[in-house]
DOKOLLUM-659474 format. One record per residue (C-alpha): residue number from 1; z, y, x; residue in one letter. Coordinates in nm, 2 decimals. Each point is the difference from the previous one (the first is absolute). Layout:
@k=NUM&up=Z&north=Y&east=X&r=A;
...
This chain:
@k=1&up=6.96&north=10.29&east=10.93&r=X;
@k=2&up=0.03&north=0.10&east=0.36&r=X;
@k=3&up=0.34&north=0.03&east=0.17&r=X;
@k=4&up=0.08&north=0.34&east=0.15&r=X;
@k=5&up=0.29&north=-0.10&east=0.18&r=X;
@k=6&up=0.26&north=-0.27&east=0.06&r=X;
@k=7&up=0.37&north=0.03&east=0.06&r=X;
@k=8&up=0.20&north=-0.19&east=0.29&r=X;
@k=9&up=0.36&north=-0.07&east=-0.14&r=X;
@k=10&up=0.28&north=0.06&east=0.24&r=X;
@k=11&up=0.27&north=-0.23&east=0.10&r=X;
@k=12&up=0.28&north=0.08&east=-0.25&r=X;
@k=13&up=0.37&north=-0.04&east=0.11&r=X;
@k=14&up=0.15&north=-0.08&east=-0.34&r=X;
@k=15&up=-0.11&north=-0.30&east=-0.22&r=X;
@k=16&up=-0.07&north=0.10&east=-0.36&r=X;
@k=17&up=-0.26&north=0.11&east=-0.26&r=X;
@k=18&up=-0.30&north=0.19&east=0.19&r=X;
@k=19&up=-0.33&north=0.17&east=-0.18&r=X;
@k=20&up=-0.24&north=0.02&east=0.25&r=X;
@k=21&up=-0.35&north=0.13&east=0.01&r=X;
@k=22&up=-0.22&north=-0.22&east=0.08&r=X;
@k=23&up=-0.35&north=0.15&east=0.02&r=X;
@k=24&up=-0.19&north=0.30&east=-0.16&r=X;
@k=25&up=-0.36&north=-0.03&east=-0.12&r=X;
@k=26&up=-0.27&north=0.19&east=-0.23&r=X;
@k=27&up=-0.05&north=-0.09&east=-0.34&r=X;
@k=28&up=-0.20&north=0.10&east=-0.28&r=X;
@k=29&up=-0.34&north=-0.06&east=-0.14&r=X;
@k=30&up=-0.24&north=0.15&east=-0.18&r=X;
@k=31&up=0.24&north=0.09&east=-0.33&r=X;
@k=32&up=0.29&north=0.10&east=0.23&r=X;
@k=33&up=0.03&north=0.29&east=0.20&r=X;
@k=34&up=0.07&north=-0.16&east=0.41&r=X;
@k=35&up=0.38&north=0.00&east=0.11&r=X;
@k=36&up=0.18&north=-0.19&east=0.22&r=X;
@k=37&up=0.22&north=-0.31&east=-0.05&r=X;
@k=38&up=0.34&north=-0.08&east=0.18&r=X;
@k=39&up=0.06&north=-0.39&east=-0.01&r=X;
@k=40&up=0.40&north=-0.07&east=-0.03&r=X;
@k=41&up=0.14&north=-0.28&east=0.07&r=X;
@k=42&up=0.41&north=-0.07&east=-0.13&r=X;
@k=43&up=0.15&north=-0.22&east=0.24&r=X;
@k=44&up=0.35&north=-0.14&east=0.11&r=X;
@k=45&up=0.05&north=0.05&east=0.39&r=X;
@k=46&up=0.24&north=-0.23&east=0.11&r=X;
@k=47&up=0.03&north=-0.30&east=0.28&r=X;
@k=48&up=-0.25&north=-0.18&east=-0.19&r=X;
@k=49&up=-0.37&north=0.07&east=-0.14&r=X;
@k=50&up=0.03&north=0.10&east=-0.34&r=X;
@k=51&up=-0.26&north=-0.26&east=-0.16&r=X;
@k=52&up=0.02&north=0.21&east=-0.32&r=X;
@k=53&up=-0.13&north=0.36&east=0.05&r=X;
@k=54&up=-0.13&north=0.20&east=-0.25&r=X;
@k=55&up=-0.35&north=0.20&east=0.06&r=X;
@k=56&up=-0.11&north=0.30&east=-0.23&r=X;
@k=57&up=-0.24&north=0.31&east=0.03&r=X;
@k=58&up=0.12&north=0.36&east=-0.04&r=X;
@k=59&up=-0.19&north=0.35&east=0.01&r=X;
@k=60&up=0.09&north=0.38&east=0.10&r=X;
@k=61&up=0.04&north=0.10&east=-0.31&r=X;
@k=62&up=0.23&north=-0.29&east=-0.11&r=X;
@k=63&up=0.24&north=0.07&east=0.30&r=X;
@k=64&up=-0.02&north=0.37&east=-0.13&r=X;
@k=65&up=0.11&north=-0.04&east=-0.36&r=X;
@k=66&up=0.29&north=-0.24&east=0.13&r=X;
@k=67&up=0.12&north=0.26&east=0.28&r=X;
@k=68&up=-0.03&north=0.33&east=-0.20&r=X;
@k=69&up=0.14&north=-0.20&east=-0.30&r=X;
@k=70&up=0.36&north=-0.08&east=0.22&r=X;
@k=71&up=-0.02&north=0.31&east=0.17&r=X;
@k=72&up=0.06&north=0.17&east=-0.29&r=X;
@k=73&up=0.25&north=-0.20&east=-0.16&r=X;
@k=74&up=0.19&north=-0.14&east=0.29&r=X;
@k=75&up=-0.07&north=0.31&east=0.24&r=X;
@k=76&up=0.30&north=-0.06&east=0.24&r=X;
@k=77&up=-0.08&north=-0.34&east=0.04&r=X;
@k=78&up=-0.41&north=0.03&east=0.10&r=X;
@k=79&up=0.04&north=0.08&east=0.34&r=X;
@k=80&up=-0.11&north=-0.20&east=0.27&r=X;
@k=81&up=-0.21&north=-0.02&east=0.35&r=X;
@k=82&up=-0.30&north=0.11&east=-0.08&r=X;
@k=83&up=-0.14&north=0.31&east=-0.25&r=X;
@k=84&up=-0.17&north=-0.17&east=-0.31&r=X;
@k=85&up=-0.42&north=0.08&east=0.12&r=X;
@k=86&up=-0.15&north=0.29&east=-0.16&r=X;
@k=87&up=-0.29&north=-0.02&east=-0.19&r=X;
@k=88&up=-0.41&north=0.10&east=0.19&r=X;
@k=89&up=-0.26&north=0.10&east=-0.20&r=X;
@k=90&up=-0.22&north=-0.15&east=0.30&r=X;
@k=91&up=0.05&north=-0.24&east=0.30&r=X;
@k=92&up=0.19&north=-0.28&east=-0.23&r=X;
@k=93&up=-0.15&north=-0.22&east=0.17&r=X;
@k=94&up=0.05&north=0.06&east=0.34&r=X;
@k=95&up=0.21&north=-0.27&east=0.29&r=X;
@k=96&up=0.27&north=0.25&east=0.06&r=X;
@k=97&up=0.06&north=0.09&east=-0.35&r=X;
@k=98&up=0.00&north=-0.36&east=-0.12&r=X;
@k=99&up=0.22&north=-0.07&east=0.24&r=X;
@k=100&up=0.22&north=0.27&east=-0.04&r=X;
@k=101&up=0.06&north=-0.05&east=-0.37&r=X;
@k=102&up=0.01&north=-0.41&east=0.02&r=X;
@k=103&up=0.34&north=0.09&east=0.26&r=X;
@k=104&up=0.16&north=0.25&east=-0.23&r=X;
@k=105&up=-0.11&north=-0.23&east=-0.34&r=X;
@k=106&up=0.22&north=-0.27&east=0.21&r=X;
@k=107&up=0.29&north=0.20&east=0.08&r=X;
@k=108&up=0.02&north=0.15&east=-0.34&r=X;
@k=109&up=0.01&north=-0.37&east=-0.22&r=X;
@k=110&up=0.24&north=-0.15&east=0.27&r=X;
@k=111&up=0.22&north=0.32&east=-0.08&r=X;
@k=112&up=0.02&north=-0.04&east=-0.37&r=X;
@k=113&up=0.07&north=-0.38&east=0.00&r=X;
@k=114&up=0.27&north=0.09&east=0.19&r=X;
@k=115&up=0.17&north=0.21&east=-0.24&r=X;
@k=116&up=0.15&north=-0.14&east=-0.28&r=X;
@k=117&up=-0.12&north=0.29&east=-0.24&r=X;
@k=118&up=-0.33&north=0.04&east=0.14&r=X;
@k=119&up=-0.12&north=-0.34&east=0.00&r=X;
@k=120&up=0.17&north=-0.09&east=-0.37&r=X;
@k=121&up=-0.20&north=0.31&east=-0.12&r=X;
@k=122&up=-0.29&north=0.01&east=-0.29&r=X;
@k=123&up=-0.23&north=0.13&east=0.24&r=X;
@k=124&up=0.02&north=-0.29&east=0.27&r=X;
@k=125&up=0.00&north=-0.23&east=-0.26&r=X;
@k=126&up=-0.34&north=0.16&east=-0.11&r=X;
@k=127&up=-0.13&north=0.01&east=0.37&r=X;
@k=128&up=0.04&north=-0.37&east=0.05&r=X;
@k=129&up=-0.10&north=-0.13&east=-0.33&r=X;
@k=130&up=-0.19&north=0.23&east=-0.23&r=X;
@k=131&up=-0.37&north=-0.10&east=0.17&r=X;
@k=132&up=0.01&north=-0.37&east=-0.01&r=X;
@k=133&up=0.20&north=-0.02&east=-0.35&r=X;
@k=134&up=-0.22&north=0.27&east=-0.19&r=X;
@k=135&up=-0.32&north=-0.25&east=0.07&r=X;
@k=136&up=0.20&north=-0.29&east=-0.08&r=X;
@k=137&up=0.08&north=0.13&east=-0.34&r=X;
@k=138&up=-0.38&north=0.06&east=0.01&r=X;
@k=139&up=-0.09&north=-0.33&east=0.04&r=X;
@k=140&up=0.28&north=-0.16&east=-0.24&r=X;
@k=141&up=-0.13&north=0.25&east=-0.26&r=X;
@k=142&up=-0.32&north=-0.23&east=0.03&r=X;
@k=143&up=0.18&north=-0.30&east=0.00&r=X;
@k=144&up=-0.15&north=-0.06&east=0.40&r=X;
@k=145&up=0.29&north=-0.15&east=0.12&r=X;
@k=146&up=-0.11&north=-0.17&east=0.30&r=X;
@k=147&up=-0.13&north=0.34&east=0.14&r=X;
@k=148&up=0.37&north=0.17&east=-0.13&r=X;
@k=149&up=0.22&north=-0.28&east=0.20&r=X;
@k=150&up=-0.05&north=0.10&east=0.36&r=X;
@k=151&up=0.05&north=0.31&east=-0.09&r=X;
@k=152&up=0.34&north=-0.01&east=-0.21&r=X;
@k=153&up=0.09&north=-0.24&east=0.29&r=X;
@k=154&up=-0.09&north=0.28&east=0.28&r=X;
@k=155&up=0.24&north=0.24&east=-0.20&r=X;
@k=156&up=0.26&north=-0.25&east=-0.06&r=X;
@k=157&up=0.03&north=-0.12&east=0.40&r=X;
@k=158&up=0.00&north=0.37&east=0.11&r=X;
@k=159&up=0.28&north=0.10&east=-0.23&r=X;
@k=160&up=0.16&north=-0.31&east=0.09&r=X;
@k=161&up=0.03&north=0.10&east=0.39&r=X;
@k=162&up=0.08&north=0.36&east=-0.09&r=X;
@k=163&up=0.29&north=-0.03&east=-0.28&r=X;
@k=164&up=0.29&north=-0.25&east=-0.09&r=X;
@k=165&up=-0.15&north=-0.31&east=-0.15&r=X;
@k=166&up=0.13&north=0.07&east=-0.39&r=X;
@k=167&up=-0.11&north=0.39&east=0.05&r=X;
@k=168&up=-0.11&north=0.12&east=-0.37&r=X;
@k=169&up=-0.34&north=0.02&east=0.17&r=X;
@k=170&up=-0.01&north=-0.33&east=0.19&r=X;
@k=171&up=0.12&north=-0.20&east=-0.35&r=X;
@k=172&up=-0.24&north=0.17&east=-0.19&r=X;
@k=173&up=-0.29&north=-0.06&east=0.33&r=X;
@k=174&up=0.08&north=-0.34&east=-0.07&r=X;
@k=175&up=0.01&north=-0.07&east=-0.35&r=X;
@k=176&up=-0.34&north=0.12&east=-0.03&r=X;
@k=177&up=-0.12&north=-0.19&east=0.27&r=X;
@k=178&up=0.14&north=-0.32&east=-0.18&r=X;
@k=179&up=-0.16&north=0.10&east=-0.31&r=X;
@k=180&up=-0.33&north=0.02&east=0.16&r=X;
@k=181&up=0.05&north=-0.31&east=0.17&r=X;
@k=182&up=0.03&north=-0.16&east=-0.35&r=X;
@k=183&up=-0.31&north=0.09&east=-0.13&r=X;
@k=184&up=-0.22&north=-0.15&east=0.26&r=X;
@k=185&up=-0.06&north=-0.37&east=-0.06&r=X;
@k=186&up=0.19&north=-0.25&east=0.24&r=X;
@k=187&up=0.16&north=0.30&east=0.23&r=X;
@k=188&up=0.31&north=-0.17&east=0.19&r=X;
@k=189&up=0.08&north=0.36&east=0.11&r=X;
@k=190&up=0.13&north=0.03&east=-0.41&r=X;
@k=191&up=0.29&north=-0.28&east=0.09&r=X;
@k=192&up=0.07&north=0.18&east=0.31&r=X;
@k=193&up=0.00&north=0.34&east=-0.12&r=X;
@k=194&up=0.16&north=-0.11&east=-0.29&r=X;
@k=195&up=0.29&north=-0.20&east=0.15&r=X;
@k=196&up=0.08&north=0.32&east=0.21&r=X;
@k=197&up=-0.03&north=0.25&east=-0.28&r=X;
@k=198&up=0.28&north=-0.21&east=-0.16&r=X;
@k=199&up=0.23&north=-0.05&east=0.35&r=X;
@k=200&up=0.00&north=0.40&east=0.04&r=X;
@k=201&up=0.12&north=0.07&east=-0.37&r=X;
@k=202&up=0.31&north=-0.19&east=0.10&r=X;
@k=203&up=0.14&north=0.25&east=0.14&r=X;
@k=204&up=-0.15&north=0.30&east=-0.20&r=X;
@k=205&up=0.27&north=0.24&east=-0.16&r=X;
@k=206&up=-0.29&north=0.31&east=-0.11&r=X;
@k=207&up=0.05&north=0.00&east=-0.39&r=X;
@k=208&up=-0.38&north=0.09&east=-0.02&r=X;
@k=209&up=-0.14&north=-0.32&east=0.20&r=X;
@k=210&up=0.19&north=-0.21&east=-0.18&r=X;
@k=211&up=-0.23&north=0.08&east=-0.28&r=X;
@k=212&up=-0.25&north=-0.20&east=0.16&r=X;
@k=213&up=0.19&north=-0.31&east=0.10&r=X;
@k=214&up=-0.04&north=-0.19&east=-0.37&r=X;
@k=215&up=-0.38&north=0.05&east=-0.01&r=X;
@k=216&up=0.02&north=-0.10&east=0.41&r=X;
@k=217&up=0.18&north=-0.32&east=-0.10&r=X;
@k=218&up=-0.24&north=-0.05&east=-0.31&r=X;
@k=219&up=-0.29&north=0.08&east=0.25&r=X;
@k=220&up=0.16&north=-0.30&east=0.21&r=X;
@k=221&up=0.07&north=-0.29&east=-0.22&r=X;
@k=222&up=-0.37&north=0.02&east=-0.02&r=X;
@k=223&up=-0.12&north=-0.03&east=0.30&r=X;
@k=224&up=0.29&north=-0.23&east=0.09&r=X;
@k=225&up=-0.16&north=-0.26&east=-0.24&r=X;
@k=226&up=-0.39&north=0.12&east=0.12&r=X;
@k=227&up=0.11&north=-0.14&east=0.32&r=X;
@k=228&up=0.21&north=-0.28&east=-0.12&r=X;
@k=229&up=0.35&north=0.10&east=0.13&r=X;
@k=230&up=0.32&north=-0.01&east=-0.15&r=X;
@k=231&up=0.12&north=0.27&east=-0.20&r=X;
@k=232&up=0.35&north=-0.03&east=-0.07&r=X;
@k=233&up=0.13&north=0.27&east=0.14&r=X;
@k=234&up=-0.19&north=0.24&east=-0.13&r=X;
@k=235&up=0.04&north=-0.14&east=-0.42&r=X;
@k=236&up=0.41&north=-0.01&east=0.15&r=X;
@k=237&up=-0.01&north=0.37&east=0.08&r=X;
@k=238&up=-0.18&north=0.09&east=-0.31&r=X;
@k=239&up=0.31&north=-0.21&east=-0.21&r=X;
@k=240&up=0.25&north=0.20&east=0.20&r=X;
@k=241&up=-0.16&north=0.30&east=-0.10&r=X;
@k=242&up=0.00&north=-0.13&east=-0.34&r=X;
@k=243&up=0.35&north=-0.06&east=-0.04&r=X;
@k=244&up=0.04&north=0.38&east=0.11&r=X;
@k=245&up=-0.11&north=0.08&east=-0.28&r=X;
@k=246&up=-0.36&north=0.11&east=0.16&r=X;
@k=247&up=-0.31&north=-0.04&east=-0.17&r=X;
@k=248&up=-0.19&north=-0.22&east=0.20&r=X;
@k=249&up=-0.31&north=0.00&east=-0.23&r=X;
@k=250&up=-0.30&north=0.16&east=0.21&r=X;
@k=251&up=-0.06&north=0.28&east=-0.18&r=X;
@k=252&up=-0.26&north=0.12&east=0.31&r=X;
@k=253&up=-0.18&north=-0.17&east=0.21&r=X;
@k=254&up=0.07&north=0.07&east=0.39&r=X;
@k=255&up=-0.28&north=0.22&east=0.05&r=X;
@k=256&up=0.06&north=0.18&east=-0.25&r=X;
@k=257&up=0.40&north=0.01&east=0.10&r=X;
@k=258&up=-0.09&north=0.16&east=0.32&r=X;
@k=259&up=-0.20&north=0.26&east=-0.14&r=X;
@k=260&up=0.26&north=0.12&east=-0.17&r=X;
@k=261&up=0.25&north=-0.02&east=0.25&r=X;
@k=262&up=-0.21&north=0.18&east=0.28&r=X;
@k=263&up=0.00&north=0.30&east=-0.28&r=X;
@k=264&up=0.37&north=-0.02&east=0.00&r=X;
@k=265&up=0.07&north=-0.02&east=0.40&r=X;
């Protein structure tokens, strides 16, 4: 790869949630057609460093389907700073271009996470995740789950910054992380995962994700006694289920439970 271009970030008045591009560079080899690359990086500005941020890549024609997509549904609400950059059938790769796009690309995602609708929509939600989590299902297809983890883990810490920590997205982010975790041998990252996973459904009232809390808590106890910690709490909230008059048997197991509850989202 060779970077095109690199970005200075202003000084921003108001603390908060920021996108920010990063860098632009080429990419592409000899079974991809060259484009360019815009490095994002999802960080917190505030008094302190944020030790925490997120990195991820983008291209033009990602940025495309995501502004066309909310243009056309949330047309009063797409309009910002900068004109969204027109598509050249030549001189993609210039300075001023790269430049000029990386600015408006900027300005356009700091927009929509501003606005309620906007960022809560289908299409941002495929923006931020849809790359990473397409080749993680890819690799957990093939049972490679050491190459799947970083990647589930990319998508969950990204959603994590952008939405409310039990947004549909974020729970489900996480559950699957945890049950990747699980299937590699010795990963600590499955207690810790998992021991979150179960703090955030706490406070969880969507009738859908709730659906995957029993196979969660299932998911748990076994790990819990992998790692030789005490699982009380989690055979307790299965009882009080019980005497609800819940079926507490696992009829799925938690991958399985998120498949079908992504469908249903």
């Amino acid at each position: 790869m060779a970077v095109l271009c690199s970005f200075q970030w202003e000084e921003y008045p108001v603390y908060g949630l920021r996108l920010q591009i990063m860098q632009a560079q080429t990419s592409g080899n000899q079974d991809e057609k060259k484009h360019v690359i815009y490095k994002i990086i999802a960080r917190i500005i505030s008094s302190k460093d944020d030790l925490k941020p997120v990195i991820f890549d983008r291209r033009y024609t990602q940025f495309s389907d995501l502004y066309y997509t909310l243009k056309k549904e949330h047309p009063h609400l797409m309009t910002f700073k900068y004109d969204f950059p027109s598509k050249k059938l030549f001189g993609n790769f210039s300075y001023d271009l790269v430049c000029e796009r990386g600015v408006a690309f900027e300005e356009m995602m700091n927009h929509i996470i501003m606005e309620t609708n906007l960022r809560n929509s289908k299409a941002m939600l495929e923006f931020l995740q849809d790359t990473e989590l397409k080749k993680a299902k890819d690799c957990l297809s093939t049972a490679n789950y050491s190459a799947a983890m970083p990647l589930l883990e990319q998508n969950f810490l990204l959603l994590n910054k952008i939405f409310t920590n039990r947004h549909p997205p974020v729970i489900l982010a996480l559950s699957r992380l945890f049950a990747c975790c699980m299937e590699i041998p010795d990963m600590p990252n499955a207690f810790k995962y998992g021991s979150l996973a179960v703090n955030r459904f706490e406070w969880v009232c969507d009738t859908y994700l709730l659906e995957l809390y029993i196979p969660l808590i299932h998911a748990c106890i076994k790990v819990w006694n992998q790692f030789d910690k005490d699982d009380t709490y989690l055979k307790d909230q299965l009882l009080s289920l019980k005497r609800q008059g819940i079926n507490v048997n696992q009829n799925l197991d938690l991958v399985a439970a998120i498949d079908v509850v992504e469908k249903k989202l």
